[in-house]
Structure formats: structure tokens, C-alpha cells
C-alpha positions, 0 to 999 in steps of 0.5 A: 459495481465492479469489486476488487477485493472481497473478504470474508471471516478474516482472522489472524492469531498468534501464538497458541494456548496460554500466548494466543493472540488474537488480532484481527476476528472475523473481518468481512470487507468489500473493496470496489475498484477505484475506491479510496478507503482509510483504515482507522483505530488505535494502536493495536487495533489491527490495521497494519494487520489487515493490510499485510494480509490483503497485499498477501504479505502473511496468510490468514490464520482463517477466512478468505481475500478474493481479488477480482473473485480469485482467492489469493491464498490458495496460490503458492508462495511463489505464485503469491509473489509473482501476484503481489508484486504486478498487481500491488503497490506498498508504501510504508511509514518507513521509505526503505529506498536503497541508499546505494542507488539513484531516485531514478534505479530505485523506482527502475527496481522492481521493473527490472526485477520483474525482467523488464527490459532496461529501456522501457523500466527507465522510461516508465521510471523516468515518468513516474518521477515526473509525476511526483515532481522530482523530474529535476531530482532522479540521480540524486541518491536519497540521502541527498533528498528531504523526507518528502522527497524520499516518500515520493520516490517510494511511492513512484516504486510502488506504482513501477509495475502500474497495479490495481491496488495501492496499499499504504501504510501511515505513508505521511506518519514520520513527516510535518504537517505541510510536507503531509498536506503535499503527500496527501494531494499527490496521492489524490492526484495519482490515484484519480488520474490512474484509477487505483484502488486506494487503501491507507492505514492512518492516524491522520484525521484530515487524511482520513476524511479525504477517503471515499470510505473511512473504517474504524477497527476496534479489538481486531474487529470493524467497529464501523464503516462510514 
């Protein structure tokens, strides 16, 4: 199998003595390439946790995430940055576009941020649209969009830089149930045609069942894996 990430005896704490959190406890995972994994539980079970340390958003209180067998903690916060931003996409419940720029210059961002030239972050921008069907919609800004539209300008952004991971966080949490439906399936078809590897933090049952892989976490620990 070819693995993308392995982790090992993760856990996160915050605080110390009497205040001491303990929120993930030891968390050992395998993710292959090309998978599709839910990430399940109640509130306050850990998920969004676990998902902010393996797209390196916070360092582990203990234990290990290797990506393609490299520890990603033993990098530099800017090394650390650098591997976040080519090799992982994020979207979140919340969009967090840019309210001031185009559909268009806010999928172009990060290409630009990376220093890519102009032309090609437009280009690689323009065709990300296109895939989540808002070919007809790039200079509009996103108040001008409906919610959905929104979510697939973040999700284009996220997939601007073309990584091995995309990391998304109850991404249909704010929508209604048919907009939802509609999100779900471009991710399925996103993810199939590109190969990503697919991890979604989710309360979404029907979502959730969609995935090669569900696991539940439970009190900062995995519960099961189906």
C-alpha cells in the first residue's frame, strides 16, 4: 500500500495541573494514498483536533505524523509552513474568502502567495472554477454568491497548489440538506479524478457513509474504525 500518513501515540493537552486537558490520548493511524476517511464523534471528542495536527496546524503535546514517512514536526515553523501550504489543502465550516476579491483572486491567493506567476495562478484558477461549476461566476465577489457557491470557491482555494491531502473540516455544516448533497458529490468527484487524499471531520451520517473509512473518536481516543 502506499502510505501518506502514519501517526503514532498522538496526543494533545492543554493547560497544566489542576486546568489539564487532555484532548486527544494516544491516537495511532494509518492513512493511504487516495483514501477517503470520515472523522466521527461527539462534540468534544477530538476531531477537529486531530485534524489541525495533521494538517500541522498545532504541534502535538507527544507522538509522531509522518507524511510520506518524513516526521512533519521535526520541521521549522517555517519549514512547517512552506510543507502546509504545497502539500495540504483546508476547508473549513466557515469559507473565510476574502470579501474584497473575486471568486476568481480568491482561489488565484495562495498561487500567488507561493510566488507563482500571475498567468499560470490564473489559469490553474480559472480551471479550478470550472470544476466546481462556477465557470460563469469568477468575478463575482462572495457576497454576491449563495452559501454553496461560497464553499466551492474555498474548496477550489484549497486545491490551488494541487496537494496530496485535502483536510476538510464539517465543510457542509452551515448548508441545508440539498445544497449539502450537491457539495458532497463534487468532493467525490474531485477527489476520484485528482486522487486526493480525503479526510473529513463530520456530523453528516449520509456524508460519513459516503467515506472508504469511517472512524469514531470517543474522549480523545479512537473508539472504532469501520
Amino acid at each position: 500500500m502506499n502510505s501518506l500518513l502514519e501517526v503514532r501515540g498522538l496526543c494533545k493537552t492543554y493547560g497544566s495541573g489542576s486546568n489539564k486537558l487532555e484532548v486527544l490520548s494516544g491516537i495511532d493511524l494509518d492513512l493511504q494514498a487516495g483514501t477517503t476517511t470520515a472523522l466521527v464523534g461527539a462534540s468534544g471528542a477530538g476531531k477537529s483536533t486531530l485534524m489541525q495536527l495533521l494538517g500541522a496546524l498545532d504541534r502535538p503535546t507527544s507522538g509522531t505524523v509522518c507524511f510520506r514517512g518524513e516526521n512533519i514536526f521535526k520541521k521549522s515553523e517555517r519549514q512547517l509552513a512552506a510543507f502546509r501550504n504545497r502539500s495540504i489543502g483546508f476547508v473549513f465550516q466557515f469559507h473565510h474568502l476574502l470579501p474584497e476579491f473575486t471568486a476568481l483572486e480568491n482561489v488565484m491567493m495562495p498561487a500567488l502567495i507561493a510566488k507563482i506567476p500571475r498567468t499560470q495562478a490564473r489559469e490553474t484558477a480559472e480551471s479550478l472554477l470550472a470544476d466546481v461549476g462556477l465557470g460563469q461566476r469568477m468575478t463575482h465577489r462572495p457576497g454576491e454568491l449563495s452559501g454553496g457557491e461560497q464553499q466551492r470557491v474555498a474548496i477550489a482555494r484549497a486545491l490551488a497548489l494541487d496537494p496530496e491531502l485535502l483536510l476538510a473540516d464539517e465543510p457542509t455544516g452551515n448548508l441545508d440538506m440539498k445544497t449539502s448533497d450537491g457539495i458532497h458529490t463534487m468532493l467525490a468527484e474531485l477527489q476520484a479524478r485528482k486522487g486526493l487524499t480525503l479526510v473529513i471531520v463530520t456530523h453528516n451520517e449520509r456524508l460519513a457513509s459516503a467515506m472508504g473509512t469511517t472512524i469514531q473518536l470517543l474522549d480523545g481516543r479512537i473508539h472504532k474504525s469501520t
